[in-house]
VOKE-875473 format. One record per atom (N, C-alpha, C): residue in one letter; atom name; x, y, z. Coordinates in pm, 1 decimal. Each point is the difference from the previous one (the first is absolute). Layout:
% VOKE-875473
type | atom | px | py | pz
A | CA | X | Y | Z .
...
END
This chain:
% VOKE-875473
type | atom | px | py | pz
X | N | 8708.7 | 17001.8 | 13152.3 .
X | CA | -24.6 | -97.9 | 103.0 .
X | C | -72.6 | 68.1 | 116.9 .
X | N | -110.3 | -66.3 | 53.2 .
X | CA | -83.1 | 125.7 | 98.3 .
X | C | 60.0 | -76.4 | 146.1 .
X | N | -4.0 | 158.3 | 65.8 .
X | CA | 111.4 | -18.0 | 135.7 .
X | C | -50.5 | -149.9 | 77.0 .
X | N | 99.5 | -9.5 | 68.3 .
X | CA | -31.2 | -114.1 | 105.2 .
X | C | -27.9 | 50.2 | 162.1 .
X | N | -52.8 | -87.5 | 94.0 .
X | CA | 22.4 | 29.1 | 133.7 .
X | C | 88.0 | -31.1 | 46.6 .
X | N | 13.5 | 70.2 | 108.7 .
X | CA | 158.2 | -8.3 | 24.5 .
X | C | -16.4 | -151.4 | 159.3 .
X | N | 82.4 | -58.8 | 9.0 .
X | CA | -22.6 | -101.9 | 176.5 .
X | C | 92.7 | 83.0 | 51.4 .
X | N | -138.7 | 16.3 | 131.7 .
X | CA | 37.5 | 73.5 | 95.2 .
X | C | -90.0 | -69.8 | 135.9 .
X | N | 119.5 | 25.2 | 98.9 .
X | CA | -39.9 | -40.0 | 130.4 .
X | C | -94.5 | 72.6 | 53.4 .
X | N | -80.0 | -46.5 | 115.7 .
X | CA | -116.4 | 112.7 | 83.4 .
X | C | 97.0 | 126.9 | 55.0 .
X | N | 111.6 | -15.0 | 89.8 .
X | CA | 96.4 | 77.4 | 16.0 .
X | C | 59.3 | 148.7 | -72.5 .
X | N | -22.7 | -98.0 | -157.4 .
X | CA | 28.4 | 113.4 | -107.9 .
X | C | -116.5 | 85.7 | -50.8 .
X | N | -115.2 | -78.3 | -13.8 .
X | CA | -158.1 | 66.1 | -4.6 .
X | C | -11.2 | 141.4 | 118.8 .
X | N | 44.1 | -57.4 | 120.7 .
X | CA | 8.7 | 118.5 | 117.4 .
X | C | 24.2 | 72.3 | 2.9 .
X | N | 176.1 | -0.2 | -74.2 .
X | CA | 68.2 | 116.7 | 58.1 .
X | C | -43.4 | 51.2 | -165.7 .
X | N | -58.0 | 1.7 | -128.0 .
X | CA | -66.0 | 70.6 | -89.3 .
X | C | -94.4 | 106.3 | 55.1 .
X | N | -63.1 | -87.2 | 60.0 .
X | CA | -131.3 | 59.9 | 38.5 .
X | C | 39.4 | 128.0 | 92.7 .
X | N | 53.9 | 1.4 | 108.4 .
X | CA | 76.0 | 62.8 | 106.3 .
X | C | 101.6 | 157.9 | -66.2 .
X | N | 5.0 | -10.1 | -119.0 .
X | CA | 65.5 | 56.2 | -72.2 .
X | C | -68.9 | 125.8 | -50.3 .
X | N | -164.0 | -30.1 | 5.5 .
X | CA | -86.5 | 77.3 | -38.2 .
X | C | -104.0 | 13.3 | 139.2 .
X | N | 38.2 | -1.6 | 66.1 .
X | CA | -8.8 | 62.6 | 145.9 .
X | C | -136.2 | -80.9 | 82.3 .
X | N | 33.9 | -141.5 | -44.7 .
X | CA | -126.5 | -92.1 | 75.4 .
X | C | 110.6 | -18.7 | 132.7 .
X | N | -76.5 | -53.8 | 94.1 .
X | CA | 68.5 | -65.0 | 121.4 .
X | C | -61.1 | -138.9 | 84.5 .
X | N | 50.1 | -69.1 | 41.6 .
X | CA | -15.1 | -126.7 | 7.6 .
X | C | -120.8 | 0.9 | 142.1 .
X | N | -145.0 | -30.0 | -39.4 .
X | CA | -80.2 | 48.2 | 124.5 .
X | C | -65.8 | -120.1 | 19.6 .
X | N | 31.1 | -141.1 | -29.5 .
X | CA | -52.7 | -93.2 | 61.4 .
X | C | 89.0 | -121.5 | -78.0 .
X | N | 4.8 | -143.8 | 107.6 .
X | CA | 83.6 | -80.2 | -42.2 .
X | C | -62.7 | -130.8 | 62.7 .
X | N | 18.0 | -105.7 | -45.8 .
X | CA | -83.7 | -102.4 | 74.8 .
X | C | 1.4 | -118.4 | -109.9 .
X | N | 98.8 | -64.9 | 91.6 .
X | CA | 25.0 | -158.2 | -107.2 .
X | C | 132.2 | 62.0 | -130.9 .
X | N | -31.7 | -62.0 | -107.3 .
X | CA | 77.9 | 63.0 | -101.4 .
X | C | -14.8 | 110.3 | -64.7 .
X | N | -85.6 | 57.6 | 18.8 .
X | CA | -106.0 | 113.0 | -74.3 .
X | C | 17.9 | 153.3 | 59.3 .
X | N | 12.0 | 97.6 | -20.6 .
X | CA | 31.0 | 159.1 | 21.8 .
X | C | -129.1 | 46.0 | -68.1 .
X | N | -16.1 | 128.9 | 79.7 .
X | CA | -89.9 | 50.3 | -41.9 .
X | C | 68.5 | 164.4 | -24.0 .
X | N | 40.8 | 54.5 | -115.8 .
X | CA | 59.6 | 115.2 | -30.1 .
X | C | -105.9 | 96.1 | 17.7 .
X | N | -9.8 | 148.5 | 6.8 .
X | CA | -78.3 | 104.7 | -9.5 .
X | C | 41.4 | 134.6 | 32.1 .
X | N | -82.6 | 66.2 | -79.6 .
X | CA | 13.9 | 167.2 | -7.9 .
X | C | -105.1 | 88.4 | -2.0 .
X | N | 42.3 | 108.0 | 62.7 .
X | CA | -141.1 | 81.9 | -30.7 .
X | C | 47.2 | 99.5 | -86.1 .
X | N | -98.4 | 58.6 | -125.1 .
X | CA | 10.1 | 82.8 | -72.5 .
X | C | -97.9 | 61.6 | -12.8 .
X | N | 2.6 | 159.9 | 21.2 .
X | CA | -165.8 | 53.8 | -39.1 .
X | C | -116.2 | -76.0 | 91.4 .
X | N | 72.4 | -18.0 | 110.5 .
X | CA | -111.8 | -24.2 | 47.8 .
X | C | -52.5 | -149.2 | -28.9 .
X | N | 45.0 | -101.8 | -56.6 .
X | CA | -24.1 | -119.6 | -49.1 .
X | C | 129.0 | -112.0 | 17.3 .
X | N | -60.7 | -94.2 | 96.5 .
X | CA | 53.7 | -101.0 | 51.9 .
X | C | 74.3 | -116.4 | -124.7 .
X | N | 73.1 | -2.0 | -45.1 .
X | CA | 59.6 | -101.0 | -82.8 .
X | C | 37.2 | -77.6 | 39.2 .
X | N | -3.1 | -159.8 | -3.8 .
X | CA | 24.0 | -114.2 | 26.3 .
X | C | 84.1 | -149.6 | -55.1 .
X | N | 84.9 | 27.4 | 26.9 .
X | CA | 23.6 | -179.3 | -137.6 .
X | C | 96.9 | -105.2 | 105.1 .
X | N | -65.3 | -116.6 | -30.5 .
X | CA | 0.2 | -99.6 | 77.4 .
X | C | 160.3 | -41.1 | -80.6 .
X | N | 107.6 | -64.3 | 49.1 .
X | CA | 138.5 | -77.3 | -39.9 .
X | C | 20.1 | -107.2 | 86.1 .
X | N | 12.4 | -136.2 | -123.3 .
X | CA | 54.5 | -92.1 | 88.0 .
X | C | 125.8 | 11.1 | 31.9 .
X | N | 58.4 | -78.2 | 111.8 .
X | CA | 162.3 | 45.3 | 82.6 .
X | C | 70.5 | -170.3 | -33.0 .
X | N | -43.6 | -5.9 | -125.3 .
X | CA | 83.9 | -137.2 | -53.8 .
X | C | 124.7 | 65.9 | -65.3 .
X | N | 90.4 | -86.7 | 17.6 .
X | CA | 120.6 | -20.3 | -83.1 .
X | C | -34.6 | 19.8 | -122.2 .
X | N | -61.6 | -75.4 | -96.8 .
X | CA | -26.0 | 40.8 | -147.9 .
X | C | -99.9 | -25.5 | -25.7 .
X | N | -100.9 | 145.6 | -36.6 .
X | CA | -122.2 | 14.3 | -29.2 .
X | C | -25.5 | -34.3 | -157.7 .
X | N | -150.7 | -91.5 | 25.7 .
X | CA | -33.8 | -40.5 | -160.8 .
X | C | 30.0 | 72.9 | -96.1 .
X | N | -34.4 | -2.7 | -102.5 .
X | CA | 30.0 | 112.8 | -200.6 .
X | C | -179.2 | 7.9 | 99.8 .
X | N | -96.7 | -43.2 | 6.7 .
X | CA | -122.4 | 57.3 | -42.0 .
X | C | -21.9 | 72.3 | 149.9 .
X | N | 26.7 | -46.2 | 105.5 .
X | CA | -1.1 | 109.3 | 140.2 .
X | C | 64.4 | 100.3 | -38.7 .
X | N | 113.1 | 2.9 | -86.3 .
X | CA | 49.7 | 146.3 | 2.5 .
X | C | -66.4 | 88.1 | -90.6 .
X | N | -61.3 | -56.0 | -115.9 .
X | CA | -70.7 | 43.4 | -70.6 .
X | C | -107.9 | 77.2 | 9.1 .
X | N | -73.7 | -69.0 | 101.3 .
X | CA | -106.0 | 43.1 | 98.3 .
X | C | 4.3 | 98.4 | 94.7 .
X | N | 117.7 | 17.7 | 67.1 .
X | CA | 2.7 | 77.8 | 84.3 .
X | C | 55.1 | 149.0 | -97.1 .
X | N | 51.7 | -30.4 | -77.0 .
X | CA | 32.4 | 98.7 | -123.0 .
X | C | -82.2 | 78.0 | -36.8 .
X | N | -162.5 | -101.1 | -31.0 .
X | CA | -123.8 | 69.2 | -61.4 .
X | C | -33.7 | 67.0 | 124.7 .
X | N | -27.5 | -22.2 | 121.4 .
X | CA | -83.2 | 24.8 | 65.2 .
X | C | 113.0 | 199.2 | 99.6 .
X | N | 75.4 | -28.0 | -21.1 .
X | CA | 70.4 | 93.9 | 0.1 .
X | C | 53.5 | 153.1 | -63.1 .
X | N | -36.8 | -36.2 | -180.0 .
X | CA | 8.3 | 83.5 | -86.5 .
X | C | -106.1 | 121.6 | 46.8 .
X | N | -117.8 | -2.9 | 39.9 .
X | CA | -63.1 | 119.3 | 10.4 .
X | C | 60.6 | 16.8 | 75.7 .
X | N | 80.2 | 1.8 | 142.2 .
X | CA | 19.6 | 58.7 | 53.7 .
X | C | 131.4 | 92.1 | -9.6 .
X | N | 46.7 | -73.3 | -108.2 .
X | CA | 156.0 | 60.2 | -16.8 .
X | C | 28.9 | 33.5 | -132.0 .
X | N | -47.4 | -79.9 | -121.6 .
X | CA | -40.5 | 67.0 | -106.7 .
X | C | 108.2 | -130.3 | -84.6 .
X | N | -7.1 | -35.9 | -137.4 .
X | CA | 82.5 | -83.5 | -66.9 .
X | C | 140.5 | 74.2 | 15.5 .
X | N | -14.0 | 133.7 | -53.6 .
X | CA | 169.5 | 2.5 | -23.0 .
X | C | 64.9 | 5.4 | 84.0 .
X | N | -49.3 | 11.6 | 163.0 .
X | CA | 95.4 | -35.3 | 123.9 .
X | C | 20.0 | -100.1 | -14.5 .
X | N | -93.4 | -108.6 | -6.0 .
X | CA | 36.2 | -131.1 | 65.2 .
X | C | 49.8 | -131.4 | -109.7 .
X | N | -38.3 | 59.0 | -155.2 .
X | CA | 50.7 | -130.6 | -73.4 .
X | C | 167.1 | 13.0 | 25.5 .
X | N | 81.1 | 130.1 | -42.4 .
X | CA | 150.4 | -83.4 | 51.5 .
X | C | 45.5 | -55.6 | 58.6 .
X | N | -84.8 | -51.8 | 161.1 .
X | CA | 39.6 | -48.2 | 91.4 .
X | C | -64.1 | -121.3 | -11.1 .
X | N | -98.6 | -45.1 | -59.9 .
X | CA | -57.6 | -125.8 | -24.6 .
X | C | 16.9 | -63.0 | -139.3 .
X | N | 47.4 | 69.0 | -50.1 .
X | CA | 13.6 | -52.0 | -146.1 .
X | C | 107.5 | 34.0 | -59.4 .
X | N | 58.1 | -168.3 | -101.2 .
X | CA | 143.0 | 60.7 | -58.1 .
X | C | -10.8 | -4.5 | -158.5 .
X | N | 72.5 | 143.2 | -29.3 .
X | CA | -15.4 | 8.3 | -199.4 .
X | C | 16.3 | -65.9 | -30.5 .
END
C-alpha cells in the first residue's frame, strides 16, 4: 500500500520546519514565511497558519522543501507507512 500524507495543521508544518533550524522571518494574514541560511544560501518556504492544511498544500510544500532538506528527513514527518 504506498504511504499516505499525513493532516497536519500550519502550526504542525512550523514547528517541523523549526526543527531543522528555519525561523519564523515574516508573517502577514494567515501565511508565515519560514527561512534559513545555509552555505551562504537563503532558504525559504512559505506555510499556511490554518488549522488544517489541504493533502495537496502539504504535498506541495513537501516538494518544494525536499531539496532543501532531503526525502529521508522529511517523508517521516509528512508521510504515514
Amino acid at each position: 500500500m504506498p504511504n499516505r500524507i499525513r493532516s497536519l495543521s500550519g502550526d504542525d508544518i512550523i514547528s517541523i520546519f523549526q526543527k531543522f533550524g528555519f525561523t519564523l522571518s515574516f508573517s502577514k494574514g494567515s501565511h508565515c514565511k519560514l527561512s534559513r541560511v545555509i552555505n551562504g544560501e537563503k532558504q525559504v518556504i512559505v506555510v499556511p497558519r490554518h488549522p488544517s492544511v489541504a493533502k495537496g498544500t502539504i504535498k506541495s510544500i513537501y516538494r518544494k522543501s525536499t531539496p532543501y532538506l532531503g526525502v529521508e528527513k522529511l517523508k517521516p514527518l509528512f508521510y504515514m507507512d
